[in-house]
C-alpha positions as semicolon CSV with decimal commas, in nm:
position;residue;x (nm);y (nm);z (nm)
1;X;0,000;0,000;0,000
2;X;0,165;0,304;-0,090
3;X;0,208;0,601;0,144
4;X;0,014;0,841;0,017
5;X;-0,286;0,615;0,061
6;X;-0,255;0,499;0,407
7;X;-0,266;0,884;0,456
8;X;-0,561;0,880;0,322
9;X;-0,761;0,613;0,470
10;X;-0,596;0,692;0,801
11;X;-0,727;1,055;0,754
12;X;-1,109;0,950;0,697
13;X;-1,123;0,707;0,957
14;X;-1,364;0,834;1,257
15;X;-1,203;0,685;1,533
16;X;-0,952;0,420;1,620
17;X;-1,165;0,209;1,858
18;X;-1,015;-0,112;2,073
19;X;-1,277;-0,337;2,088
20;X;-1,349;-0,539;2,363
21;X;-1,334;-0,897;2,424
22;X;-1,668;-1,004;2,333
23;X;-1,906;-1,336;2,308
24;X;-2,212;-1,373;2,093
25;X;-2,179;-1,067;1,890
26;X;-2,129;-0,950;1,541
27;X;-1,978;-0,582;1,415
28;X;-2,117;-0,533;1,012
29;X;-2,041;-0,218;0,868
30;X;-2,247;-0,134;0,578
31;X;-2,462;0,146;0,380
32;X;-2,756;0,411;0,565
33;X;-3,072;0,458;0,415
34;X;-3,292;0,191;0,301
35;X;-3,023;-0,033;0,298
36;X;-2,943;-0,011;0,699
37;X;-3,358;-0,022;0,750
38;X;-3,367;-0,338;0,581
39;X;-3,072;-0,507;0,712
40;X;-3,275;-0,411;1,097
41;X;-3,588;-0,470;1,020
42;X;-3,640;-0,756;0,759
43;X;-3,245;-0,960;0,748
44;X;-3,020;-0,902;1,119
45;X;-3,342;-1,022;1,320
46;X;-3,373;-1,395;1,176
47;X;-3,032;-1,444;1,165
48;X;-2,972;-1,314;1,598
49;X;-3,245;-1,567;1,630
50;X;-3,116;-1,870;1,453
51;X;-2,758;-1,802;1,584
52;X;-2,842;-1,666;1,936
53;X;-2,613;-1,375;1,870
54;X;-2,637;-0,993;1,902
55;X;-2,513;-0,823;1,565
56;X;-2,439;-0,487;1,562
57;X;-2,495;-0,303;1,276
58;X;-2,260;0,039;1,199
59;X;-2,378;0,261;0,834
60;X;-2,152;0,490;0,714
61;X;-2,015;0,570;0,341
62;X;-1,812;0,239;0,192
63;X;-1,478;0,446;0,201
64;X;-1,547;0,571;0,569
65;X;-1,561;0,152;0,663
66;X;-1,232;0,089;0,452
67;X;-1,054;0,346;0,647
68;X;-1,203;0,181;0,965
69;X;-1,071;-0,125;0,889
70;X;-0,727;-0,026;0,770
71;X;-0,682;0,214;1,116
72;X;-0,841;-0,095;1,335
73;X;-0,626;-0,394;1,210
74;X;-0,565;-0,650;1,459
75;X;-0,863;-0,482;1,681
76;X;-1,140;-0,699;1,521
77;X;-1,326;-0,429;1,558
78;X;-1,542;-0,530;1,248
79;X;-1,649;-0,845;1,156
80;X;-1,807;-0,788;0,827
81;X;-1,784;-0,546;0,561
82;X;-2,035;-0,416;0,290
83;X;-1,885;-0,207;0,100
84;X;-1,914;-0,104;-0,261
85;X;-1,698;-0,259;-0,554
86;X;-1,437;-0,039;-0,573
87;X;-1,317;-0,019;-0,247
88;X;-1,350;-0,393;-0,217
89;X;-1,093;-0,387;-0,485
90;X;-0,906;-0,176;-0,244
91;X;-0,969;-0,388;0,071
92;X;-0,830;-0,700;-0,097
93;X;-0,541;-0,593;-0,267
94;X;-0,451;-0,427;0,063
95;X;-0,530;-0,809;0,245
96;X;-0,779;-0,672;0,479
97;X;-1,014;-0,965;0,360
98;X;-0,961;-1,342;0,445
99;X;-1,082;-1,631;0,176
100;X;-1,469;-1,730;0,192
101;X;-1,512;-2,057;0,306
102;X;-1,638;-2,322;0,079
103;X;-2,070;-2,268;0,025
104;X;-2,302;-2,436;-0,205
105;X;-2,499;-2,120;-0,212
106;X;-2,197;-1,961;-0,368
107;X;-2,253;-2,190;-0,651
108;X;-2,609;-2,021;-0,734
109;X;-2,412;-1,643;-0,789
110;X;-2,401;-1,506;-1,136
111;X;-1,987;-1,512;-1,242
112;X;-1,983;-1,120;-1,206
113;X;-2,062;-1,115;-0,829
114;X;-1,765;-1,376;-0,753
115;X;-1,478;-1,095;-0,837
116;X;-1,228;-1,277;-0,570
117;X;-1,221;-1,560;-0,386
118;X;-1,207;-1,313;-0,075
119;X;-1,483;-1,084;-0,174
120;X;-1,856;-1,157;-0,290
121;X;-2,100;-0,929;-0,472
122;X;-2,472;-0,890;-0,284
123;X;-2,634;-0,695;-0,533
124;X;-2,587;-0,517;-0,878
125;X;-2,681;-0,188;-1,046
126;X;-2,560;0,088;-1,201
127;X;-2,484;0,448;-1,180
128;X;-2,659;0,698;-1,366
129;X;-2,904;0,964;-1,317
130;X;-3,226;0,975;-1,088
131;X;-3,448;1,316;-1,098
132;X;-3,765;1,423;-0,950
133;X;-4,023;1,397;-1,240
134;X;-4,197;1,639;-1,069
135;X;-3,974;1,920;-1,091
136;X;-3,867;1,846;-1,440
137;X;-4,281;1,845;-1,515
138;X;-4,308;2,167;-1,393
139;X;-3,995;2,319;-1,570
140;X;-4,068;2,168;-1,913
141;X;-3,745;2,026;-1,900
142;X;-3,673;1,651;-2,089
143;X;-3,534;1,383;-1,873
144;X;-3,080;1,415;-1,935
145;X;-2,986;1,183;-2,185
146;X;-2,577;1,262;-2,125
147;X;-2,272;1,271;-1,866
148;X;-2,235;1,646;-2,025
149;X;-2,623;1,730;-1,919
150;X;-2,439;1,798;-1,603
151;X;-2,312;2,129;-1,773
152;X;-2,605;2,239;-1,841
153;X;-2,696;2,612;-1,691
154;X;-3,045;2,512;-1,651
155;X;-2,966;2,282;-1,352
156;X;-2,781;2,577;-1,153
157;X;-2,912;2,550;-0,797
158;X;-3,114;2,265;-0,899
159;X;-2,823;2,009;-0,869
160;X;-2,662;1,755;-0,585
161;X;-2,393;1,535;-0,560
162;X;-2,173;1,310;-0,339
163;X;-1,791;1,372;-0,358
164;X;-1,493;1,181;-0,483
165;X;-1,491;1,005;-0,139
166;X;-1,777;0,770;-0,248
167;X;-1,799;0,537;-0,492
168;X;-2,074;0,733;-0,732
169;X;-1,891;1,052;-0,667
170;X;-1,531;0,874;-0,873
171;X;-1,854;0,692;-1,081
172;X;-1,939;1,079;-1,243
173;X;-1,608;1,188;-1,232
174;X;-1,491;0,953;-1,455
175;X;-1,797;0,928;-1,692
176;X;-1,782;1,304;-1,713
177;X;-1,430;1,247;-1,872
178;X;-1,534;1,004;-2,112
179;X;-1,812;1,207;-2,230
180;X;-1,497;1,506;-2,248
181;X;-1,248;1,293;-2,431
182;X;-1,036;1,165;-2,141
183;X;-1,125;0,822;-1,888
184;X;-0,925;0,681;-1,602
185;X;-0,605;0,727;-1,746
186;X;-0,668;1,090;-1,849
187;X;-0,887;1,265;-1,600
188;X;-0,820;1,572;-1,687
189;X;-1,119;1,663;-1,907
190;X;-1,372;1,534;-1,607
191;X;-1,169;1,806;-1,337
192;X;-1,221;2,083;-1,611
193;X;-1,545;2,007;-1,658
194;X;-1,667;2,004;-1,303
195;X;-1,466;2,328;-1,233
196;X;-1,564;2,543;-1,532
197;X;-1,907;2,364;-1,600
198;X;-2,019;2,157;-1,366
199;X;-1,929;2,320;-1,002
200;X;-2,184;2,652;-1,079
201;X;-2,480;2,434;-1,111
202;X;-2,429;2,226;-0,759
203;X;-2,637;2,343;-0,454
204;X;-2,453;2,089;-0,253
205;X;-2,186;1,865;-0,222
206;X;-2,422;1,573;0,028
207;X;-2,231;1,386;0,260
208;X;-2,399;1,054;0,223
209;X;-2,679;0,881;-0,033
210;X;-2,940;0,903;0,226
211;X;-2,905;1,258;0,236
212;X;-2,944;1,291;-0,134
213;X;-3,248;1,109;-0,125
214;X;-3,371;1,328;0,149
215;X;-3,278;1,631;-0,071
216;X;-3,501;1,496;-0,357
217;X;-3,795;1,425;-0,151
218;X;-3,780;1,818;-0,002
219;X;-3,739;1,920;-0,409
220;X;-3,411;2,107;-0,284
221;X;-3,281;1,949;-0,580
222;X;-3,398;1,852;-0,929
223;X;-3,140;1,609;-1,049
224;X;-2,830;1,384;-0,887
225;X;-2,579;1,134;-0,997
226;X;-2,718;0,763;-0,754
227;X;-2,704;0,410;-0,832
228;X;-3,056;0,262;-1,001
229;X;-3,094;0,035;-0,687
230;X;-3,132;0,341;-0,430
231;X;-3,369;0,534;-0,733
232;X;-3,543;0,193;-0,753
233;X;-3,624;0,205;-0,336
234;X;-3,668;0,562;-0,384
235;X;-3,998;0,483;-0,576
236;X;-4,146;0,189;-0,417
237;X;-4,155;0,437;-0,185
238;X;-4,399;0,643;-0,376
239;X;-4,104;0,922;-0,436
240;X;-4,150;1,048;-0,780
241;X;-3,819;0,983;-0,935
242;X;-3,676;0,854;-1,268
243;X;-3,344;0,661;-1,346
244;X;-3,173;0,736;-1,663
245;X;-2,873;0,557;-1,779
246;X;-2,665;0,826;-2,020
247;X;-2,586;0,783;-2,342
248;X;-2,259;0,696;-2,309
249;X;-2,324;0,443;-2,042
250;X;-2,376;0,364;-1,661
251;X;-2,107;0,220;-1,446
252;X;-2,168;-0,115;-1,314
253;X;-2,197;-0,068;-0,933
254;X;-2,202;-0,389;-0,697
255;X;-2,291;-0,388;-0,340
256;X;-1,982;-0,646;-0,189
257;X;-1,914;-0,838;0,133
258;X;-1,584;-0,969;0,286
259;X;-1,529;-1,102;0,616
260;X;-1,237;-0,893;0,751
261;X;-0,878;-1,018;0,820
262;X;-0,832;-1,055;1,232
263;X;-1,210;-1,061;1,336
264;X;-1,266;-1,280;1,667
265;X;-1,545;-1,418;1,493
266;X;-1,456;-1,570;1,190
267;X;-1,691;-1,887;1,187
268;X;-2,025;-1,610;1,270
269;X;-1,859;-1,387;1,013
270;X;-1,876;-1,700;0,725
271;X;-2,218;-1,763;0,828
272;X;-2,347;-1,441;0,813
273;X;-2,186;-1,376;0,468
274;X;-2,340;-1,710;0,327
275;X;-2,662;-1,588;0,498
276;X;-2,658;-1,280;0,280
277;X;-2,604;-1,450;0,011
278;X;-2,913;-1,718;0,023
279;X;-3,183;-1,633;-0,182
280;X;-3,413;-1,608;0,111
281;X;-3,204;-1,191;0,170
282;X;-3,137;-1,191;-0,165
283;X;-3,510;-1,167;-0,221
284;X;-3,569;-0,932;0,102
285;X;-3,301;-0,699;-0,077
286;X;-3,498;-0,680;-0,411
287;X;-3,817;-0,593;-0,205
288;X;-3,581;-0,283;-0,134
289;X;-3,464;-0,215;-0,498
290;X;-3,168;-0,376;-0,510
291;X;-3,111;-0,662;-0,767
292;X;-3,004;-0,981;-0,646
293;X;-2,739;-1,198;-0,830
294;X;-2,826;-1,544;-0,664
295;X;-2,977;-1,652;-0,973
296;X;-3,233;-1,875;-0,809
297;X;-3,400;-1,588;-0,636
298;X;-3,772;-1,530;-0,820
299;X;-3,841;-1,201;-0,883
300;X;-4,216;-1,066;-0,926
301;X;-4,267;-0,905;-1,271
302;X;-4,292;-0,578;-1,075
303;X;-3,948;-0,642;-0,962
304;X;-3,822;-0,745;-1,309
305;X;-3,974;-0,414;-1,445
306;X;-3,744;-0,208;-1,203
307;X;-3,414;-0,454;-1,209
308;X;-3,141;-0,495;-1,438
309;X;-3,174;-0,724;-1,701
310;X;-2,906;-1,012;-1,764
311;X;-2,888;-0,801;-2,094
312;X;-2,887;-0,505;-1,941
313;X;-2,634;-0,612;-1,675
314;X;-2,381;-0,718;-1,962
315;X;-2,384;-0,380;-2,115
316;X;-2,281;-0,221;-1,780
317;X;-1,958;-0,041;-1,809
318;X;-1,700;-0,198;-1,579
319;X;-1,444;0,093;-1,511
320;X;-1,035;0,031;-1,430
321;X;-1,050;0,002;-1,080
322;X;-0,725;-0,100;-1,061
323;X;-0,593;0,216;-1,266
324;X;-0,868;0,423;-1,080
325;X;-0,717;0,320;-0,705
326;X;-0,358;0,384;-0,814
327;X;-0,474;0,790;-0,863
328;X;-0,769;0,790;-0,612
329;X;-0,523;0,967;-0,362
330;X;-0,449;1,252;-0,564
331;X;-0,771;1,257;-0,708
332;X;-0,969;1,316;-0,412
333;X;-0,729;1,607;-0,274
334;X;-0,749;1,779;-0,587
335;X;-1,120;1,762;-0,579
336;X;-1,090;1,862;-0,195
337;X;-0,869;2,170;-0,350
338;X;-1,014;2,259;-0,696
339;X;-1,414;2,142;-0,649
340;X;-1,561;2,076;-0,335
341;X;-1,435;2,344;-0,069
């Protein structure tokens, strides 16, 4: 791991915590929103009860639990990790993730969602654009149909995004510098683009997804770059919200799980992983919008209507990570420096 990146996730971790010695209990860090609601509600409940364990449950963004991880090794301070796919890529080339143990149910997962023997995929989407129909209704304005719709003046005030600290914040980045000419290796055109362009039309920079939900709901905002799982929730909700994959494509965004290097609890940790992957949650995590990839989960025709197709899911872009994390240092202190201060 190079310097300049242990900086970083040291920097962005909350808190250095020693856990205790503990018995019957289960530290998952994972996503807010819908996503923590469900996992409390409809998922953590059945599995306490089978188990006769106590699992604690801590949301926060998926680069906030890497840095957790990397500034608590040896602490077992958490057990589990969901995380999205790109810092998974980061968590397992840094070895913070041991190998899954041996599961039939593993055997049911579409290829895609097995991207390392260490690391699993939950769920799969894509990143694009989700706007309040509403608003758009009342402005006479068409649904975006591009990465450079962000540029647009029309949107000034009327726009939202997360930062380069989260996954869908590198996500438009980097599809704003495709649409400009450039891409992972040449970022250059997305940074002039959100400084010149882009950075006029943004109300807010939003700390976490939740919070851009929330800002969509309160029509604070017309428009924001989200996955099409968390726009999918948004509307069984009865929000009135569109997602729109861009012209020039959507990045394929996968929800992933690892049980973390040094956890106390290692044989919990397995099960609960292989419990999220059954297509018992699998199925509870559709009812929330977000698209399963055990392939033996059935899916309503409601659900089908609102998911990914496996044509669909084949003409997701799958961005460099590896090229991505070697810059994602520098990229995110430039865009602390140049964009989002």
């Amino acid at each position: 791991m190079s310097k300049t990146t242990s900086m970083m996730l040291a920097a962005m971790a909350c808190a250095t915590v020693t856990a205790p010695a503990r018995a019957n209990e289960l530290f998952v860090a994972g996503y807010g929103g819908i996503y923590e609601t469900t996992m409390a509600e409809k998922i953590v409940p059945a599995f306490e009860d089978t188990h006769g364990v106590t699992v604690q449950y801590v949301a926060g963004q998926s680069t906030a639990t890497l840095a957790k991880i990397q500034a608590s090794r040896g602490s077992g301070e958490i057990d589990v990790a969901i995380i999205d796919d790109g810092p998974m890529y980061q968590a397992v080339q840094y070895d913070f993730c041991v190998p899954l143990a041996e599961a039939t149910v593993y055997d049911d997962f579409y290829p895609i969602a097995r991207f390392d023997d260490s690391a699993l995929g939950l769920s799969i989407g894509s990143t694009g654009f989700v706007y309040n129909t509403e608003i758009f209704a009342e402005k006479g304005w068409a649904a975006p149909t591009s990465w450079k719709d962000l540029e647009d003046p029309k949107f000034k005030g009327q726009l939202a995004m997360l930062g380069a600290s989260s996954t869908t914040g590198v996500h438009g980045l980097v599809m704003v510098a495709r649409a400009n000419g450039g891409g992972e290796a040449d970022i250059e055109p997305g940074f002039a683009a959100f400084v010149e362009r882009i950075r006029p039309n943004i109300l807010t920079f939003a700390p976490s997804a939740p919070k851009l939900e929330e800002l969509l709901q309160s029509r604070e905002i017309a428009l924001t770059v989200l996955s099409e799982s968390r726009a999918a929730g948004l509307k069984r909700a009865g929000m009135p919200v569109e997602f729109v994959t861009p012209a020039e494509g959507s990045p394929v965004l996968m929800n992933s799980t690892c049980v973390v290097k040094d956890t106390d609890q290692p044989e919990l940790a397995q099960q609960f992983v292989q419990y999220l992957a059954s297509a018992e949650v699998q199925k509870i995590l559709a009812d929330a919008g977000y698209a399963p990839v055990n392939r033996t989960v059935e899916l309503t025709e409601e659900q089908r209507a609102s998911m990914p197709s496996e044509d669909a899911i084949a003409g997701m872009l799958t961005l460099d990570w590896p090229k991505i994390n070697e810059q994602r240092a520098d990229w995110l202190n430039r865009w602390n420096r140049e964009i989002e201060r």
